[in-house]
C-alpha positions in Angstrom: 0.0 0.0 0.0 1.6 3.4 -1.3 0.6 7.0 -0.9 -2.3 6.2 1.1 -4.8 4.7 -1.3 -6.1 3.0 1.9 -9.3 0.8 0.6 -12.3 2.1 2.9 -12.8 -1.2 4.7 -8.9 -1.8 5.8 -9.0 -1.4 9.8 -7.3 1.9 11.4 -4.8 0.8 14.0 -4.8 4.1 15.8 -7.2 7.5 15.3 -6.8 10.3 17.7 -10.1 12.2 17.9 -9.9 16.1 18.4 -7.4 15.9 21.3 -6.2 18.9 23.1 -3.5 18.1 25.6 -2.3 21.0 28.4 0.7 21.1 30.3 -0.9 23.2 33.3 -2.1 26.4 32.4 -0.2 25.8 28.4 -2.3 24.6 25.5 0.2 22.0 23.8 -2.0 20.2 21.4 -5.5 21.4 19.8 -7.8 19.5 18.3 -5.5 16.8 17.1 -7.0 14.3 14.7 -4.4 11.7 12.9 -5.4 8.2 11.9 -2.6 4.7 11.1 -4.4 2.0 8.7 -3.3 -1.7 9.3 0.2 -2.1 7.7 0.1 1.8 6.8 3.3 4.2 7.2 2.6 7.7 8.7 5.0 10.5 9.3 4.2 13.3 11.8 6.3 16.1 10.9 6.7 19.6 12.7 9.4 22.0 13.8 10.5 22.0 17.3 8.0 23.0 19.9 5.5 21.8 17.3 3.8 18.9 19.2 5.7 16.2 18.0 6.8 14.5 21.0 3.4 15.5 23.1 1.2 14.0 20.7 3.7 10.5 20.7 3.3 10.6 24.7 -0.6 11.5 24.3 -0.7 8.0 22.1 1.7 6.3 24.3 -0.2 7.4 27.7 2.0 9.2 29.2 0.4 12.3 28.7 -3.5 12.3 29.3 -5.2 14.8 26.8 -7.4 17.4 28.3 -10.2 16.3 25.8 -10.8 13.9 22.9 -9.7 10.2 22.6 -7.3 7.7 21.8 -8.6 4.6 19.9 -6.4 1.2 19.3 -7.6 -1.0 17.0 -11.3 0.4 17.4 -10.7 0.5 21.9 -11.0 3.8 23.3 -7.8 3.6 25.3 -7.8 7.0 26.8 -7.4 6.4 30.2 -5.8 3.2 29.8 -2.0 3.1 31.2 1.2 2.4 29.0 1.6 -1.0 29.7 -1.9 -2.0 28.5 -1.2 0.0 25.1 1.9 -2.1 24.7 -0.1 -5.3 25.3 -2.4 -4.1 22.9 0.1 -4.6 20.0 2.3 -1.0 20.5 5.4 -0.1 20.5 7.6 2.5 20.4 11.9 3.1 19.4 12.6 6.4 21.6 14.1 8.9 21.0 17.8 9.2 20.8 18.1 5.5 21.1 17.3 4.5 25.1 19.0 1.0 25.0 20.2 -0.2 28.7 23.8 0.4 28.2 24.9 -1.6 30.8 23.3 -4.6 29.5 24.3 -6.9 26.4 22.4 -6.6 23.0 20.7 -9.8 23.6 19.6 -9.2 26.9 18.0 -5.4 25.4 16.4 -7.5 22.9 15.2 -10.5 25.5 13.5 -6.9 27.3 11.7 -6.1 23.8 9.8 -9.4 24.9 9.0 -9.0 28.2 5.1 -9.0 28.2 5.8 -12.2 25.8 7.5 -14.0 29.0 7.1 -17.7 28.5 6.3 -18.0 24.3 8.8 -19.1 22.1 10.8 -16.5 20.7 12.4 -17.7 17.8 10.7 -16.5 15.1 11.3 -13.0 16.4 14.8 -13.4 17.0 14.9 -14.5 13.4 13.2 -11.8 12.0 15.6 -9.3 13.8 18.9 -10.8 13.1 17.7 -10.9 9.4 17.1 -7.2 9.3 20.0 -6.2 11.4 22.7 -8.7 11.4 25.0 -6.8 13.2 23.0 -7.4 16.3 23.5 -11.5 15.8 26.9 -11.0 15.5 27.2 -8.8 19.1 24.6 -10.4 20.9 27.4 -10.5 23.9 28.7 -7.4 23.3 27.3 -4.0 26.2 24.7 -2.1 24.3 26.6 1.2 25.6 29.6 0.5 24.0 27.6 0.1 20.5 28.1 3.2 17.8 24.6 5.7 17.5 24.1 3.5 14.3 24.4 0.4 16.1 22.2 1.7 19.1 19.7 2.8 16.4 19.1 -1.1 15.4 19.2 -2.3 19.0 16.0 0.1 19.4 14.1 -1.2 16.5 14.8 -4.7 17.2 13.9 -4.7 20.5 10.6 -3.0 19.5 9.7 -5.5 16.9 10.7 -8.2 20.0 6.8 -7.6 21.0 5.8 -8.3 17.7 4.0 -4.8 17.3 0.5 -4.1 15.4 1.8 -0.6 15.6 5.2 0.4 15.4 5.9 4.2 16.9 9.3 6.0 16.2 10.3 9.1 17.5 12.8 11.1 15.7 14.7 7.7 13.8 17.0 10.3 12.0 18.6 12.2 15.1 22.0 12.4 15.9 22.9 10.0 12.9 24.9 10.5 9.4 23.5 11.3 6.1 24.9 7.6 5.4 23.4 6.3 8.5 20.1 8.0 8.5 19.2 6.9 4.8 20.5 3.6 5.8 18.2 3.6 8.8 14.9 4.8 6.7 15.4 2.1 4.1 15.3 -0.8 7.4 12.3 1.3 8.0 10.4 0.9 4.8 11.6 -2.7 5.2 9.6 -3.0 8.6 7.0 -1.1 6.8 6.9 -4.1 3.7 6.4 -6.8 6.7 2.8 -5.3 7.2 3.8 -3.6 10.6 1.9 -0.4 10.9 4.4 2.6 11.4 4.5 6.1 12.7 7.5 7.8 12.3 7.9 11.5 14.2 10.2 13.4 12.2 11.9 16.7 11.6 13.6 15.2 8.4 10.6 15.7 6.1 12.3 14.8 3.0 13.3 11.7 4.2 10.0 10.5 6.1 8.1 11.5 3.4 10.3 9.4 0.8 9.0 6.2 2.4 5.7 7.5 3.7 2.0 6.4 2.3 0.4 9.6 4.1 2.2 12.5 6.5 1.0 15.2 8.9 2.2 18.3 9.4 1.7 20.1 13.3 2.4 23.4 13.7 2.1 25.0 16.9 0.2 22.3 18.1 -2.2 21.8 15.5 -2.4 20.1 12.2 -1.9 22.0 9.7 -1.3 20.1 6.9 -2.7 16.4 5.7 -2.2 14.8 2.4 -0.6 11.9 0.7 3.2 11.7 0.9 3.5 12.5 -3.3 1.0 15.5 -2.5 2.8 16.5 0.2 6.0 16.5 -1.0 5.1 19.0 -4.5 3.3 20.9 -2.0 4.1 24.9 -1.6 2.1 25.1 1.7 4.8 22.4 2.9 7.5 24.7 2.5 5.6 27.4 4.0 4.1 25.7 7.1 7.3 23.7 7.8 9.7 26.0 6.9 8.5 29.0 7.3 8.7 30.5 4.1 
């Protein structure tokens, strides 16, 4: 599935409806609708102090919204804590990485797994050593002693550890190479070709949108911008509500 030509009847992992989230007194988020189809790739894109990372901790539940709701796979999950949204088939590669340096790659990856305690763990193993190799090869190795690059596939492949419905990545691109980074979005799309349902925060719009069936653009906490990832890339009002100009 490309460029969002989602057929009507596939199921929507995840819709946020209208949410407005306030730290204290400050309006963060307003009115936030976004929507992930089964096996679709999303980018949310924004400047800094946009409402990127809010609206990944509204979805994740760390952040409660003042109003409107969060829906997984058709539940409202709105009040529900982080752990249940996990269980519920999410799951998310951090930003700037967030492996458990003191502890081997295989032991981060045996954590990916940890509501799975007790099932039989091959087939993920598998599937991770196939898309990053590198990991198979360190499994021994400490996770902090890894390059950013290396770190970078210890998050993904502990996230897909849980075998995720919905796959969410904050900011895959930061602190990497050019080399790295476009390395890094091509494993993306490659996660993204499995079926696994993606949403990928990003500054790099570009790069997201390169891979991307649909993005949104939040500005100031609101979104601004919606549109098929070939639309949105010819699009003037891109320049002009993500650039400024």
């Amino acid at each position: 599935m490309r460029n969002g030509d989602r057929a009507a009847s596939d199921a929507i992992l995840l819709r946020l409806e209208e949410i407005t989230t306030h730290y204290g007194p400050i309006r963060i988020l307003e009115q936030v609708s976004i929507e992930v189809g089964e096996g679709e790739l999303v980018c949310l894109l924004g400047g800094n102090a946009s409402g990127k990372s809010t609206t990944l901790k509204t979805i994740l539940g760390l952040v409660r919204p003042t109003s409107g709701r969060v829906l997984l796979r058709g539940e409202d999950v709105t009040n529900r804590q982080v752990s249940y949204r996990v269980g519920r088939g999410m799951a998310i590669v951090p930003e700037n990485r967030r492996v458990f340096a003191p502890l081997t790659v295989l032991e981060n990856l045996e954590l990916g797994a940890y509501l799975r305690h007790g099932e039989d763990l091959r087939e993920e193993f598998e599937r991770v050593y196939t898309l990053f190799p590198r990991l198979h090869e360190r499994g021994d190795q400490l996770a902090g002693t890894l390059s950013g690059g290396e770190q970078q596939m210890l998050a993904m492949g502990r996230a897909l550890m849980s075998r995720p419905r919905l796959l969410l990545m904050d900011e895959p691109s930061m602190g990497l190479s050019p080399a790295l980074v476009e390395q890094n979005f091509e494993i993306i799309a490659q996660i993204h070709a499995t079926g696994v349902g993606i949403l990928v925060v990003e500054q790099n719009a570009n790069m997201a949108l390169s891979i991307a069936d649909r993005g949104y653009v939040l500005q100031t906490g609101q979104v601004v911008l919606a549109n098929r990832s070939s639309e949105l890339l010819a699009s003037d009002e891109l320049k002009k509500a993500y650039l400024g100009r």
